[in-house]
C-alpha atoms as one frame of an Amber mdcrd trajectory, in Angstrom:
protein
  -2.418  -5.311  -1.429  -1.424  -3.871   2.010  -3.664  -4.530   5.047  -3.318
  -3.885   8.571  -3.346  -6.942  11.120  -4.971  -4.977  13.690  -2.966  -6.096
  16.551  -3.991  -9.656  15.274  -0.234 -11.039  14.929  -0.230 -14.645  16.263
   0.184 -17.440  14.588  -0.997 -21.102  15.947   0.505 -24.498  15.198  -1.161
 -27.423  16.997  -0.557 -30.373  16.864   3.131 -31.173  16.229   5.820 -33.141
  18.053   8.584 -30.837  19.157  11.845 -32.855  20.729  14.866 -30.180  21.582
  13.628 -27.813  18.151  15.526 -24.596  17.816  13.352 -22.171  18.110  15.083
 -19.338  16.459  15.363 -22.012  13.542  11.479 -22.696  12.970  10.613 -18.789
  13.260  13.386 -18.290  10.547  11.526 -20.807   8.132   8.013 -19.097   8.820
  10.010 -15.952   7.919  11.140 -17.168   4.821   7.661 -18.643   3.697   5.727
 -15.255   4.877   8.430 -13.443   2.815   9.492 -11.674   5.795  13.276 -10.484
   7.613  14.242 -13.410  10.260  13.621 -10.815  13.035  10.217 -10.287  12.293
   8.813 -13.432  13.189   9.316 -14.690  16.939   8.206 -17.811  18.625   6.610
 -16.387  21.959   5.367 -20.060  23.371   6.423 -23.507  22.631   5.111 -27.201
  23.816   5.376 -30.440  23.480   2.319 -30.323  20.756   2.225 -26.796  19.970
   3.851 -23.398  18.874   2.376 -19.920  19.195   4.789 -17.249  16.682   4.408
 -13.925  16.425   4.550 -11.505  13.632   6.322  -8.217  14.712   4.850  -6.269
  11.760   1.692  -4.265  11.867   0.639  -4.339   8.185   1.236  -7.273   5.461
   0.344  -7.912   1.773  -2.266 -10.303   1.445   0.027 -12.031  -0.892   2.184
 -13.184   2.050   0.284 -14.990   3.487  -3.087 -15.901   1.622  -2.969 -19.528
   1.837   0.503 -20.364   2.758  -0.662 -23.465   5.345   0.243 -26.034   3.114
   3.971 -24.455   2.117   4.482 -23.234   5.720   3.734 -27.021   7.256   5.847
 -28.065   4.475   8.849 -25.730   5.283   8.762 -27.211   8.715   8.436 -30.272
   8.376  12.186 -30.216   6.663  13.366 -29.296  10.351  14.623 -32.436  12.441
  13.674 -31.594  15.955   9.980 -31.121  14.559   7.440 -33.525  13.295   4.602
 -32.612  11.669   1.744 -34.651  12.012  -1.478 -35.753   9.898  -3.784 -33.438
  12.499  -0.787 -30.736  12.293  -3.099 -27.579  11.805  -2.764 -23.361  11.662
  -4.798 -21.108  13.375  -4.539 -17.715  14.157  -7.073 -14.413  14.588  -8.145
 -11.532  12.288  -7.172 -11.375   8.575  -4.367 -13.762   9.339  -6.645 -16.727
   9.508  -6.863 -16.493   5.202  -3.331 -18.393   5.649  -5.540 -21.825   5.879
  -7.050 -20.950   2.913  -7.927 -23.457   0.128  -5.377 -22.646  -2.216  -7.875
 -22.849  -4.879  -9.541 -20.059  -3.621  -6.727 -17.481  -2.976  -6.687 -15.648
  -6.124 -10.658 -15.484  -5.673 -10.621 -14.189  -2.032  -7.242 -11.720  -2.623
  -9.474  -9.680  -5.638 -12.626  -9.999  -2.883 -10.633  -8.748  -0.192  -8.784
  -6.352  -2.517 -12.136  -5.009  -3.724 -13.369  -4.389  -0.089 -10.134  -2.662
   0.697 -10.525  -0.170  -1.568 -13.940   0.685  -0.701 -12.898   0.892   3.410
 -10.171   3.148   1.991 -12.270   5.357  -0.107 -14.643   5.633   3.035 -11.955
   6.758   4.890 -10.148   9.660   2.767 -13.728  10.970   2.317 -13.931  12.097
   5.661 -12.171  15.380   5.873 -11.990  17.447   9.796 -10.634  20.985   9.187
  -8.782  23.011  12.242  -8.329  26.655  12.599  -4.863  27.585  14.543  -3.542
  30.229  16.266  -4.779  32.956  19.547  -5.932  35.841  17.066  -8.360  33.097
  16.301  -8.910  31.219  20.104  -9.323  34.492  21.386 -11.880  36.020  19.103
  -9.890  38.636  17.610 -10.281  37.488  14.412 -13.302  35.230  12.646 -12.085
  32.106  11.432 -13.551  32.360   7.596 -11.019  29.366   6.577 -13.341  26.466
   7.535 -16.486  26.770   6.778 -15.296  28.218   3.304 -13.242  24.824   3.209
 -16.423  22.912   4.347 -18.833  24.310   1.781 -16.319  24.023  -1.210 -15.030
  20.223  -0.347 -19.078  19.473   0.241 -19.782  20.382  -3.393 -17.667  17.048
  -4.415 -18.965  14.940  -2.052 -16.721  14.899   1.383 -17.766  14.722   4.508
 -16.774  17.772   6.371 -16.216  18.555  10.407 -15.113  21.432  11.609 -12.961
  20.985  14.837 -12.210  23.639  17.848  -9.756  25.862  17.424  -6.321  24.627
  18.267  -3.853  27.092  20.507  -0.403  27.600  19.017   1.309  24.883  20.666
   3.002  22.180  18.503   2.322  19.279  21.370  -1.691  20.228  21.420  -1.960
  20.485  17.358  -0.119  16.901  16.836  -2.047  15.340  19.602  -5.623  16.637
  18.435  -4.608  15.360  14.563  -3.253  12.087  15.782  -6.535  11.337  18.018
  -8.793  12.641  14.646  -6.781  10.176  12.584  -7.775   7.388  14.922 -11.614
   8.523  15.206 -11.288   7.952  11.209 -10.791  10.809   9.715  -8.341  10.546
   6.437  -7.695  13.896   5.908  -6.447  16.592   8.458  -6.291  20.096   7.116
  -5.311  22.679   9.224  -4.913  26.206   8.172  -2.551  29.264  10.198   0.868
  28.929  11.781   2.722  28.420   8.808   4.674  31.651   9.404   7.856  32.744
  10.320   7.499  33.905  13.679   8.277  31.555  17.189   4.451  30.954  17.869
   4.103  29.531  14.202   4.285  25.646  14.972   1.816  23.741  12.986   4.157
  22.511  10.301   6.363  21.466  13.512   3.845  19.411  15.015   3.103  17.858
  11.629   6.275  16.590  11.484   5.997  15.146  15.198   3.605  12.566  13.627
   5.541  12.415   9.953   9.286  13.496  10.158   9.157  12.961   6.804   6.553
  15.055   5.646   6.758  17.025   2.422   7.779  20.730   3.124   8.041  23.582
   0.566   8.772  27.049   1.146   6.034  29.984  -0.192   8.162  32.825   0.400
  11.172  33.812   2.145  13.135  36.601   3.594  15.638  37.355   5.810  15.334
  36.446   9.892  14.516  39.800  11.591  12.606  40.981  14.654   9.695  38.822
  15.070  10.834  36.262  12.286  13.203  33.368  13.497  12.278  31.106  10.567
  13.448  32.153   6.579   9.643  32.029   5.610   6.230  30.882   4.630   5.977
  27.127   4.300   3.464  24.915   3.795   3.135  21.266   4.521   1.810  17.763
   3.721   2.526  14.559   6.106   0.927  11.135   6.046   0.119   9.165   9.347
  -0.877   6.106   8.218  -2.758   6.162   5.180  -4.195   9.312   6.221  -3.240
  12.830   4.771  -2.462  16.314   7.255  -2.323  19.060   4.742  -0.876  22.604
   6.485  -2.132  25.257   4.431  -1.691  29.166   5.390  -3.558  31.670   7.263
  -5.446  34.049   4.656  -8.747  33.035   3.272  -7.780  33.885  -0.352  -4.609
  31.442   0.236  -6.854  29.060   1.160  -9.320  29.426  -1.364  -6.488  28.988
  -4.285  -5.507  25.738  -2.468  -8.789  24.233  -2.714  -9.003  23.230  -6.543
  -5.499  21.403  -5.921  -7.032  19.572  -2.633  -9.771  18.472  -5.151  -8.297
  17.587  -7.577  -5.321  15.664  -6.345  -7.546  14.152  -3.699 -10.117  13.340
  -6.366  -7.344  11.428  -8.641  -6.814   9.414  -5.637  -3.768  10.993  -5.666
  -2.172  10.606  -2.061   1.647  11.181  -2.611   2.472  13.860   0.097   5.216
  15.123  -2.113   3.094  15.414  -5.225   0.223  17.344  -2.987   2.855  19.432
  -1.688   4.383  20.634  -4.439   0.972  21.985  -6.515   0.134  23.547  -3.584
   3.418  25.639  -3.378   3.353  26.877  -7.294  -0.513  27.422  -7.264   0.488
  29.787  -4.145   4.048  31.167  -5.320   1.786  31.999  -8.413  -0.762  33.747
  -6.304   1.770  35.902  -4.622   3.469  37.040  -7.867   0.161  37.814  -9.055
  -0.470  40.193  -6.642   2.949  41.246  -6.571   2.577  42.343 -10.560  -0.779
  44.166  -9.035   0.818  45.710  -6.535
């Protein structure tokens, strides 16, 4: 199970006799017993009596380090230049301190903390802020009917639903306002308009600002001409973190078809961008030969 360190990455070790130690050797062996590269582990301080280390990673699986004391003071005391002593002891801040764990108790604490993590995650991807894009919108030409129609329908199965200002088209203000809702806790960005193929069409730009690897898939495309400088309609999915941002079109009765997949996926605790992204391009390739067949 994956949790974040919260910026809680050092590692204490007091009480130990240090006489000409290689550094670069001892954070090696606390690499090796976290299950972790060499470079990821660096000794920042070093005394006569004492060691402070750092782990350069911002997320670990409990399983790395859940109490590893006893097989960490072990590993080091096989290096010359360092003694380890009967008082020799670990310390550190945040989730990190379950490495002095009573080993007894690992298995125990790992389902506990498991248990808790999925609850803190389900929280999280419950909370759901929706943004209209684009100037017809900012400007009042046109009435955003995207949102609250999103807000009522994601309600009905129990998410909690904000509806944000209306973002200008301008890929630097639409990834900045999703990357500051991500950190006020929201786990799911949806964001509908400026999907298109003309200049001002940025949001699935910006969404790859904060995920260059987000899953893309085209709706519809034609031939660049006039106002169109992109080959079509695309929508998007990215993940920042464990959260999802989910770019869906313009048109209300787009939107609307996208909505069962948003529940359903999201309800299967399904949060594979490509798997989200890819039902939400058939259901709305379907939709547009539908009404193509209608004509």
């Amino acid at each position: 199970m994956e949790v974040r360190l919260l910026g809680k990455t050092e590692l204490w070790i007091q009480d130990i006799k240090l006489q000409r130690a290689n550094l670069s050797d001892i954070a090696v062996a606390v690499a090796g017993v976290l299950g972790l590269k060499d470079d990821e582990v660096l000794v920042v301080d070093a005394g006569l009596d004492h060691l402070t280390l750092d782990i350069l990673r911002t997320t670990l699986q409990v399983e790395q380090f859940i109490g590893k004391e006893r097989e960490l003071l072990s590993r080091l005391s096989k290096i010359a230049e360092l003694e380890v002593t009967a008082d020799t002891s670990l310390h550190s801040d945040g989730i990190l301190e379950m490495i002095t764990l009573d080993e007894e108790l690992t298995g125990e604490v790992a389902a506990r903390t498991e248990s808790m993590s999925r609850q803190v995650e389900d929280a999280f991807m419950s909370r759901v802020k929706v943004f209209p894009t684009g100037g017809e919108v900012l400007n009042g030409a046109i009435t955003d009917t995207n949102s609250p129609l999103i807000k009522q329908e994601l309600e009905k199965s129990g998410y909690r639903v904000s509806i944000g200002e209306t973002i200008p088209d301008e890929e630097a203000a639409i990834a900045g306002i999703i990357e500051t809702e991500i950190d006020r806790g929201y786990g799911v960005i949806i964001t509908t308009g400026g999907v298109g193929a003309e200049a001002k069409d940025r949001t699935i730009e910006a969404t790859e600002r904060l995920d260059p690897e987000a899953a893309v898939q085209w709706i519809v495309k034609y031939q660049k001409q006039g106002r169109h400088v992109k080959e079509g309609v695309r929508i998007g999915v990215g993940k920042v973190g464990k959260a999802l941002v989910i770019n869906l079109p313009g048109p209300t009765d787009e939107v609307e078809s996208c909505l069962e997949v948003i529940r359903d996926t999201l309800g299967s605790k399904c949060y594979d961008k490509e798997t989200i992204a890819s039902r939400l391009a058939a259901r709305l390739k379907t939709k547009l030969v539908r009404r193509h067949e209608h004509g």
